[in-house]
Every structure is written in structure tokens, then in C-alpha cells.
TITOR-837954 format. One record per residue (C-alpha): residue number from 0; residue in three letters; x, y, z. Coordinates in Angstrom, 1 decimal, m for minus. Each point is the difference from the previous one (the first is absolute). Layout:
// TITOR-837954
(r NUM 'ALA' (X Y Z))
...
//
This chain:
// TITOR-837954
(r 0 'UNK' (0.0 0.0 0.0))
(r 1 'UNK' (1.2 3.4 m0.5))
(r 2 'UNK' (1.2 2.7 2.5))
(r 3 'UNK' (m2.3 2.3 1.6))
(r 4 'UNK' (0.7 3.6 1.5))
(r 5 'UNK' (m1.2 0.3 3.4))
(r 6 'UNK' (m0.3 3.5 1.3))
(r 7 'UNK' (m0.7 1.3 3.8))
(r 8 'UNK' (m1.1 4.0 0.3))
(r 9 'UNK' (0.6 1.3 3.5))
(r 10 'UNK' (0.3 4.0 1.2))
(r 11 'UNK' (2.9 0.5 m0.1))
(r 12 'UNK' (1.7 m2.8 m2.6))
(r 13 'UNK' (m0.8 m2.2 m2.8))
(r 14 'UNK' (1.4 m3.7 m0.5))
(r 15 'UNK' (m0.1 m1.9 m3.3))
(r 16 'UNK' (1.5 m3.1 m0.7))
(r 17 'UNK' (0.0 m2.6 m2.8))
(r 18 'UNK' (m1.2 m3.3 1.4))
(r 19 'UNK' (m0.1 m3.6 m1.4))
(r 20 'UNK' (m2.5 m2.6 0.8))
(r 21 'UNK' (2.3 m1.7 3.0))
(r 22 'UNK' (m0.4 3.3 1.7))
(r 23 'UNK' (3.4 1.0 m1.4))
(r 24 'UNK' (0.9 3.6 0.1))
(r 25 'UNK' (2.0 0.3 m3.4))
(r 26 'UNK' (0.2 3.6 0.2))
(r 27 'UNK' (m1.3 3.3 2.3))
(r 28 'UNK' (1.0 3.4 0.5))
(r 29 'UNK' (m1.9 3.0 2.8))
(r 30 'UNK' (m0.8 3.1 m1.2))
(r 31 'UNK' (m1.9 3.0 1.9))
(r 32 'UNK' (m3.7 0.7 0.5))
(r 33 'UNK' (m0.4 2.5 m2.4))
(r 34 'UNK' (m3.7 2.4 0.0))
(r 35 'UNK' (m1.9 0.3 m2.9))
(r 36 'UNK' (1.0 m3.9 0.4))
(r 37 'UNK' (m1.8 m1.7 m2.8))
(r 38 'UNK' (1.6 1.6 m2.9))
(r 39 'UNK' (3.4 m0.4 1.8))
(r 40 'UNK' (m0.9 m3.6 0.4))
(r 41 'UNK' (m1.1 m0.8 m3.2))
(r 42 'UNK' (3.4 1.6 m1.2))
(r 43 'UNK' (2.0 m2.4 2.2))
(r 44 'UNK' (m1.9 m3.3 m1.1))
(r 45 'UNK' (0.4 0.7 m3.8))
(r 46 'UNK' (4.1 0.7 0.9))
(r 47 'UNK' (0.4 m3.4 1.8))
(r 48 'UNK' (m2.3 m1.9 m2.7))
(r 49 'UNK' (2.4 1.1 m2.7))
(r 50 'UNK' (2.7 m1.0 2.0))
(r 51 'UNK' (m1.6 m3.6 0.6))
(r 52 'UNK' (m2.2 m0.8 m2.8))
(r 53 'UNK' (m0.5 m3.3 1.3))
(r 54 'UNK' (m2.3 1.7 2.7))
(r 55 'UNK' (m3.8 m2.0 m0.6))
(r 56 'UNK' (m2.1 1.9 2.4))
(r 57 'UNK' (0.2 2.5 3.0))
(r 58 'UNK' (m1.1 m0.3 3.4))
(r 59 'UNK' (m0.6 3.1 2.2))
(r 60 'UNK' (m0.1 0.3 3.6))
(r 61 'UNK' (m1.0 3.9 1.5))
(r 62 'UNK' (m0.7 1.8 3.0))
(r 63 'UNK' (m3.8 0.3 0.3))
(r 64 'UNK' (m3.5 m1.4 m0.5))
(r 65 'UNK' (0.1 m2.1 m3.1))
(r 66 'UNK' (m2.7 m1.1 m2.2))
(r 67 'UNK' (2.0 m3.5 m1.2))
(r 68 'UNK' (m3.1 m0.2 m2.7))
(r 69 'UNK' (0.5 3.0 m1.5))
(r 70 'UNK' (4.0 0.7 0.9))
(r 71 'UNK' (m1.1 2.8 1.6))
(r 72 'UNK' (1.0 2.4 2.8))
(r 73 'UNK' (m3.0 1.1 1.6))
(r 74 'UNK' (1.3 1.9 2.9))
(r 75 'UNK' (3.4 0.8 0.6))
(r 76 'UNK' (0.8 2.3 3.3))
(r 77 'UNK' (2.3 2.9 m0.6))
(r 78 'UNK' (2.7 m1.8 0.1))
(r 79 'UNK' (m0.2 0.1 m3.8))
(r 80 'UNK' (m1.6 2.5 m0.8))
(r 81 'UNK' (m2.1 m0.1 m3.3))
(r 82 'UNK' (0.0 m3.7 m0.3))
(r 83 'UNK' (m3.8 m0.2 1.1))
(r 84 'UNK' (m2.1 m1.0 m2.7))
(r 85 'UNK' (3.2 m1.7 m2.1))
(r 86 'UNK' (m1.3 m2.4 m2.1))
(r 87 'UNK' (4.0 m1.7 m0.6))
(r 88 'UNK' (m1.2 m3.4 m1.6))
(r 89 'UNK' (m2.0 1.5 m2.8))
(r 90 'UNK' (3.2 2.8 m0.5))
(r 91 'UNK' (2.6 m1.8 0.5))
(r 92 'UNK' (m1.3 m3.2 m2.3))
(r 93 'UNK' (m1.1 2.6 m2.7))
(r 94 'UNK' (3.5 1.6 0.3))
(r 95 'UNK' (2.3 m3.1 m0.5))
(r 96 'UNK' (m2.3 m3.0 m1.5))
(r 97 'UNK' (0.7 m2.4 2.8))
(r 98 'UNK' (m2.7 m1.6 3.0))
(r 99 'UNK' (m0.3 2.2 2.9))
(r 100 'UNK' (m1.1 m0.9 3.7))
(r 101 'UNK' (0.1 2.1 3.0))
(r 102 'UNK' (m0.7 m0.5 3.2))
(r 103 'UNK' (0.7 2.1 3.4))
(r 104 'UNK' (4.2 m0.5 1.3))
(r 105 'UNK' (m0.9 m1.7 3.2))
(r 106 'UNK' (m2.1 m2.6 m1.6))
(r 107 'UNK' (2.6 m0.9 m2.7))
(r 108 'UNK' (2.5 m0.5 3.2))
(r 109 'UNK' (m2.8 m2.3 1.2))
(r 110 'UNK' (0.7 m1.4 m3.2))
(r 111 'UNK' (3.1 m0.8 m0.3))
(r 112 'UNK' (0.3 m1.6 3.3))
(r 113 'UNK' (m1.8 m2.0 m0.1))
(r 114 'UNK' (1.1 m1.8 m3.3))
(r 115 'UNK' (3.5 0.6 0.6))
(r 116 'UNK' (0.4 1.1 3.7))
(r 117 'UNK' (m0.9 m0.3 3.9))
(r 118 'UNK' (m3.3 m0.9 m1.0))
(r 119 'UNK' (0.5 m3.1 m2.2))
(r 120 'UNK' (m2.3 m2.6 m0.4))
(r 121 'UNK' (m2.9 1.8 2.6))
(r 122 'UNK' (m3.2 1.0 m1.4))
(r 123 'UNK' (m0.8 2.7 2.6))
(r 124 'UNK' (2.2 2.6 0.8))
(r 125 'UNK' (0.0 3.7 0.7))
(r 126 'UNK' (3.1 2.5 m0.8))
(r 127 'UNK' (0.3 3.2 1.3))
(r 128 'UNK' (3.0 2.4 m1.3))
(r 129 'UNK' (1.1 2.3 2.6))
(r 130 'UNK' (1.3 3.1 m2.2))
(r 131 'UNK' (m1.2 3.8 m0.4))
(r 132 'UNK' (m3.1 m1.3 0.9))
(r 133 'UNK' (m1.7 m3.9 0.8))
(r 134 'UNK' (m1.1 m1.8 m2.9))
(r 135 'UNK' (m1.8 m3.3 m0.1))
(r 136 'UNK' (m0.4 m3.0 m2.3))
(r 137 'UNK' (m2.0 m3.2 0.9))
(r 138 'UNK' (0.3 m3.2 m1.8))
(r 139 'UNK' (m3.5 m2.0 0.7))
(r 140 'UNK' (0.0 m3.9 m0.5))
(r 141 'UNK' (2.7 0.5 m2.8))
(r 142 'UNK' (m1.5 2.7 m1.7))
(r 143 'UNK' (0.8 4.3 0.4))
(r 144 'UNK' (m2.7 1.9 2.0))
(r 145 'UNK' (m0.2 3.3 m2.2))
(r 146 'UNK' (m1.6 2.1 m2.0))
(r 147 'UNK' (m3.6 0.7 1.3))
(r 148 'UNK' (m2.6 3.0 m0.8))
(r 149 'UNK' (2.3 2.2 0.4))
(r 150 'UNK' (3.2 m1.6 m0.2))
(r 151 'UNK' (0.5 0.4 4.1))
(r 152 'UNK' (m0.3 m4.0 1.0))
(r 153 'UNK' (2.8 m0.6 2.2))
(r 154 'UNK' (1.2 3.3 0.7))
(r 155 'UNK' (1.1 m0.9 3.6))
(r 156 'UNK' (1.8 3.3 0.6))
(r 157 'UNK' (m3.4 1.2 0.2))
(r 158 'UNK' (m1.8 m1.5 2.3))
(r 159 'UNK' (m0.7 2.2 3.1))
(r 160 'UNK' (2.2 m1.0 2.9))
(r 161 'UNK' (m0.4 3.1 2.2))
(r 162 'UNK' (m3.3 2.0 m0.5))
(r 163 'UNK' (0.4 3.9 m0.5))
(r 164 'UNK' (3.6 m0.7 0.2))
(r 165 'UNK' (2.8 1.2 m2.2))
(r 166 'UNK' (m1.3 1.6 m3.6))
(r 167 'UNK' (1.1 m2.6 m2.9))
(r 168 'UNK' (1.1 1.6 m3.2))
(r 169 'UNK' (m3.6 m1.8 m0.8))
(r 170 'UNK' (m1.7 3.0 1.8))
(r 171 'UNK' (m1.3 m2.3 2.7))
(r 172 'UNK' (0.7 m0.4 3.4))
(r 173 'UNK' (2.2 m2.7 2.1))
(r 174 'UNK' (1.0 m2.4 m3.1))
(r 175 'UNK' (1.9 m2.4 0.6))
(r 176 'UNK' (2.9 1.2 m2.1))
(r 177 'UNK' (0.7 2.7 2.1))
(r 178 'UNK' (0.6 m2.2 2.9))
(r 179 'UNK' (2.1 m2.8 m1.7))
(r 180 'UNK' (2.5 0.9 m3.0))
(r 181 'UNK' (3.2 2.1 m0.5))
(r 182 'UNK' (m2.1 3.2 0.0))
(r 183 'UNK' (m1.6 m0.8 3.1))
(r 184 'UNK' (3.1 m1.1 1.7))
(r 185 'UNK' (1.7 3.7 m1.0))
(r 186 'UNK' (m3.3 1.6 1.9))
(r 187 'UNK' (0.5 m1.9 2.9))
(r 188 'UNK' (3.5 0.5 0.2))
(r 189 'UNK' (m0.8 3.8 m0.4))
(r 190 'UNK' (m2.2 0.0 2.5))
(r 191 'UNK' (2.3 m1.6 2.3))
(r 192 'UNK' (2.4 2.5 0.1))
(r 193 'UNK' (2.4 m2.2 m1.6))
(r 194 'UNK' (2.1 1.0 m3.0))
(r 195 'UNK' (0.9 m3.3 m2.0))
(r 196 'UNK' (m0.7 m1.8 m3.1))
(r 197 'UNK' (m2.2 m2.9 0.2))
(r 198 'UNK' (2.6 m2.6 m0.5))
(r 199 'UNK' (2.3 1.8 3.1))
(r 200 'UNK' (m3.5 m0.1 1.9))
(r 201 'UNK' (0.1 m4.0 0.2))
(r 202 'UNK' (3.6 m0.1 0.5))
(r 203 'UNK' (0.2 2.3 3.3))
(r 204 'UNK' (m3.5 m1.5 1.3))
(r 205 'UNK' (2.7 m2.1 1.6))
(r 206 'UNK' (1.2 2.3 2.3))
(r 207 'UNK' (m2.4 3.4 m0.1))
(r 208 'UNK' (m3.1 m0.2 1.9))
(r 209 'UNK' (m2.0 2.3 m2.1))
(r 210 'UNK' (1.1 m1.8 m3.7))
(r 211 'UNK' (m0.5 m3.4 1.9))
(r 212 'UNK' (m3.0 1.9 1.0))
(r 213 'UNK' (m1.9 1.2 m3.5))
(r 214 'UNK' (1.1 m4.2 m1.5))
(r 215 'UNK' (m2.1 m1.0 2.5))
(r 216 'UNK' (m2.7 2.0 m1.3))
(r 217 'UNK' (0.5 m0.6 m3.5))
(r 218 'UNK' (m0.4 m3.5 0.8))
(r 219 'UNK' (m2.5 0.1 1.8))
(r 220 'UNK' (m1.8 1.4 m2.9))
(r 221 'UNK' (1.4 m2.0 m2.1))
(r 222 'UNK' (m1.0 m2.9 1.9))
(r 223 'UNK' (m4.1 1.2 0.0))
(r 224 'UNK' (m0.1 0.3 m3.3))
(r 225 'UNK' (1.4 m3.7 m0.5))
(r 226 'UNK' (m2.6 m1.4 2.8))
(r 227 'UNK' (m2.5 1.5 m2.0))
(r 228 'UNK' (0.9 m1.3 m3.6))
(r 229 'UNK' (0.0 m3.0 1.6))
(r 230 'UNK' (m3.8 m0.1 1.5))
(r 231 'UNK' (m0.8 1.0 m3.5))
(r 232 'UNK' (1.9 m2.3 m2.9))
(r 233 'UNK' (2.0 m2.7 2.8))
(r 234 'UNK' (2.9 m0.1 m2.5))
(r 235 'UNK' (2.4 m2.4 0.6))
(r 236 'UNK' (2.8 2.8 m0.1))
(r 237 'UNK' (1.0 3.3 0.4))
(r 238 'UNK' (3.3 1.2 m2.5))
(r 239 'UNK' (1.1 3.7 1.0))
(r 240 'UNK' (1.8 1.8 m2.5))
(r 241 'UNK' (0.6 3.5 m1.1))
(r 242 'UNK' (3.2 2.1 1.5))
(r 243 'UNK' (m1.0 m0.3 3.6))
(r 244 'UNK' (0.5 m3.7 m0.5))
(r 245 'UNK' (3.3 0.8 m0.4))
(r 246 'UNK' (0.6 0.6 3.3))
(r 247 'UNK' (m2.6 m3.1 1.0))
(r 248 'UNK' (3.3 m1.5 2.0))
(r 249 'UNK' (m0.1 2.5 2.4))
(r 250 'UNK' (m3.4 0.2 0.9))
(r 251 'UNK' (m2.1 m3.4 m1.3))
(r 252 'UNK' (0.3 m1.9 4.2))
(r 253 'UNK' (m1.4 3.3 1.4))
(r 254 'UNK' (m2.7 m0.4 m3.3))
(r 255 'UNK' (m0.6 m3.6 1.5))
(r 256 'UNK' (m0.2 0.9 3.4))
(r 257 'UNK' (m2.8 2.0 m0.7))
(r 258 'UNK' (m1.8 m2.6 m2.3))
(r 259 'UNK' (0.0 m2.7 2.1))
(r 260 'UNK' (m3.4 1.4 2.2))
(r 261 'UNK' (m1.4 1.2 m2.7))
(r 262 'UNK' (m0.1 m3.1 m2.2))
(r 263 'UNK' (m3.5 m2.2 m0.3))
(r 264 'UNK' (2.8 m2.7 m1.8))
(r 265 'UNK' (3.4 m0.6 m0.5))
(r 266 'UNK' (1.2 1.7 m3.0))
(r 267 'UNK' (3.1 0.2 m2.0))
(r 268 'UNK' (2.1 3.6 m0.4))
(r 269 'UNK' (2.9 0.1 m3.1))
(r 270 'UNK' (1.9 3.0 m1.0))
(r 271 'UNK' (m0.3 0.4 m4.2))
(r 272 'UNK' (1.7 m2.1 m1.2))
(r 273 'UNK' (1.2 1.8 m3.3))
(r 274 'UNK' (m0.3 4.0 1.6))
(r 275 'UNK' (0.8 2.3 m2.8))
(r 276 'UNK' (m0.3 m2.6 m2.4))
(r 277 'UNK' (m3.3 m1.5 0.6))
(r 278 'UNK' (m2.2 3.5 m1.9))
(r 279 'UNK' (1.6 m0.8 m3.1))
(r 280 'UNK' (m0.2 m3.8 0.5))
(r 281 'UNK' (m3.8 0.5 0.4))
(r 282 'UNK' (m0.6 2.0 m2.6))
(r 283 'UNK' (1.6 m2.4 m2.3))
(r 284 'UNK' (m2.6 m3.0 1.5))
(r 285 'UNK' (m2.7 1.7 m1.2))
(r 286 'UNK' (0.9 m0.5 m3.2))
(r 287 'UNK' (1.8 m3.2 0.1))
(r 288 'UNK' (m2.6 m2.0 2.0))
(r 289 'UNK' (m3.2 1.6 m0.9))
//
């Protein structure tokens, strides 16, 4: 079978990487976000398609709600601006002559662990990716939970954990993204008075009372929002990825600690398996496999 180009759209940077049907990456490069992004995007795809002309199709993972029918954003926070409304699939396949899916990033992670990662061989599993914000992707007996009405099914980041809490980027109240993800973590270390980086957060938790302090409470709420994925889908396993993950050393036994009470059943916790691979391994499955 021939290659495939596998592409993951985040804030700030966008991966693409040529993929063959083993889940081999053959080739990738980063480049930035760039806003008006579609135009910009279209221009990078053609570049890389005459570079590998043995590219068959394209698979796109992106920030946002996704329509996975249509290949459609239909709501993307300000975090790109612009790219509401996007319909990529019909562009992008108009624009280069190849088979177009999309799907949202943290559902193309869910993906491509579980065909090539943590999750192999389970048929229920939820992934959440830890990064600017908390993204979710549930695989259901085998099968990706997406899509919906309005392309918002599994959008765990925004399920209300604290009720007239923090303002999401949303524009509603106490999300559960702005309790558990990189953003959040930079509030709460803000708020303690501290000044250091996430990553130097985990690392002096060891010693500093207050960093040890605001861990705790990330996962702690890191912890409810697992308890209750659980009472609703009882997946067999939880994979954590996105940058915080990173880090997942450092803080996982306090993550555990807090679980344990919490749990109705025993339930497996992996760090991704793939990290900054696993967007454009995704991306690529939705073309290879479907």
C-alpha cells in the first residue's frame, strides 16, 4: 500500500509526517502555527506532496470540535483564530486530488495508541492529552467515539469539574481544562506565588511545600475527572499524554495516591506511549485503516 501523510495542527505548531502502513514514520518535519492558517496549510501540503509523490491520502488531526463526516472544524476556541467554520476535507481534497479525513488531535492520539501503543489489543480506552489545554479521545468497544451534532462528543476538557469556577477560553465557567493541563498548571503556579515553569514545578515538589503543594492539587483534579470518566465509559485504561506527561515521572504515585479512593474499579494508567509522535501517527490511521 502506498504512503500516507499524516498531519497534527496544534496552537502553536504543526507536525507532518509521511507514514507507511506498519506505522513507519518515513519522513516528518514541524513547522509553526501560522493565522489565516488554511491557506498557509494548503501551501505546506502541496510542497511535501511534490516532494513525495508516492503520498495516497492525507489524514488530519486539529485542535477543536470536528465534524469527522464532513472534515470539518465546527468550533475552534481562539487559540486559532479563524479556523471556525473550516471545511479542510472538502479544500484540502479539492486542492491536491487525494482522500481527505479529519478528525479532532486528541482523538487521533486515541488512535494511534491503541493500534500501535499503550493501549494495544483493548477495546475501551480513554486518552486524555495534558497540553495548552485537556483534550479527550475515547475508543468504545474497538471503535472511535467522535463526531456528534455538533462535532463536541468526547470533549472531556469540557466537562464541568468546578461550577462557576475559572472562565475557559469556551466562555463558560469551571471546565475542566482549566484545572488539569499546562495552562492550568501556569495559573496555579501563578497563583501560588511561585515563579517556575511547569516542568521545575514537579521537580522541586520534592523539597518546596508550596510546589509539593499546588501537585497535589492538580492531582487531585486530575484524579476527579478520571473517577468520573470512569462511572461513565468503565474503560479498561487511562493513557495520558500531551507535554505534562512529560513530566508524568515526577508526579504519576501522588496521581495514584489520589485515585485509589476515588476508584468504583481497578483501572489501568500508561503515559503515551508515542508523545509527539502519536498526532501524526493518528492522523495517518484515518486513512490507512478506514
Amino acid at each position: 500500500m502506498a504512503n500516507v501523510l499524516g498531519i497534527d495542527i496544534g496552537g502553536t505548531k504543526i507536525r507532518m509526517g509521511v507514514i507507511d502502513a506498519g506505522g513507519k514514520i518515513l519522513y516528518e518535519e514541524q513547522i509553526p502555527t501560522i493565522i489565516p492558517l488554511y491557506p498557509y496549510l494548503e501551501e505546506n501540503v502541496l510542497r511535501i506532496l511534490a516532494l513525495r509523490p508516492d503520498i495516497s491520502a492525507i489524514g488530519v488531526g486539529t485542535h477543536g470540535f470536528v465534524d469527522p463526516k464532513q472534515g470539518k472544524v465546527i468550533y475552534a476556541a481562539e487559540t486559532l483564530p479563524g479556523w471556525t467554520g473550516t471545511p479542510i476535507k472538502e479544500w484540502l481534497e479539492r486542492a491536491t486530488g487525494k482522500r481527505v479525513e479529519v478528525e479532532n488531535d486528541a482523538n487521533v492520539v486515541a488512535l494511534a495508541e491503541a493500534k500501535f501503543g499503550a493501549a494495544q489489543g483493548l477495546d475501551r480506552v480513554v486518552v486524555l492529552t495534558l497540553g495548552t489545554g485537556l483534550g479527550g479521545g475515547v475508543l468504545w468497544d474497538g471503535e472511535l467515539l467522535s463526531g456528534g451534532p455538533h462535532g463536541g462528543a468526547a470533549e472531556l476538557g469540557h466537562m464541568i469539574l468546578y461550577p462557576n469556577g475559572v472562565k475557559c477560553a469556551c466562555g463558560r465557567l469551571g471546565c475542566s481544562e482549566m484545572y488539569v493541563s499546562g495552562t492550568a498548571l501556569r495559573r496555579r503556579i501563578k497563583e501560588a506565588g511561585l515563579t517556575i515553569t511547569p516542568p521545575k514545578l514537579f521537580e522541586n515538589a520534592k523539597t518546596d511545600p508550596a510546589a509539593k503543594q499546588v501537585v497535589e492539587e492538580f492531582t487531585f483534579d486530575l484524579a476527579l475527572v478520571i473517577s468520573s470518566l470512569q462511572a461513565a465509559f468503565d474503560m479498561e485504561m487511562v493513557i495520558i499524554g500531551g507535554g505534562v506527561s512529560e513530566a508524568a515521572d515526577l508526579w504519576m504515585k501522588s496521581l495514584q495516591h489520589q485515585l485509589e479512593p476515588m476508584l468504583l474499579n481497578p483501572l489501568d494508567i500508561e503515559v503515551a506511549r508515542f508523545e509527539n509522535d502519536a498526532g501524526i501517527l493518528g492522523a495517518a490511521l484515518l486513512v490507512l485503516e478506514y
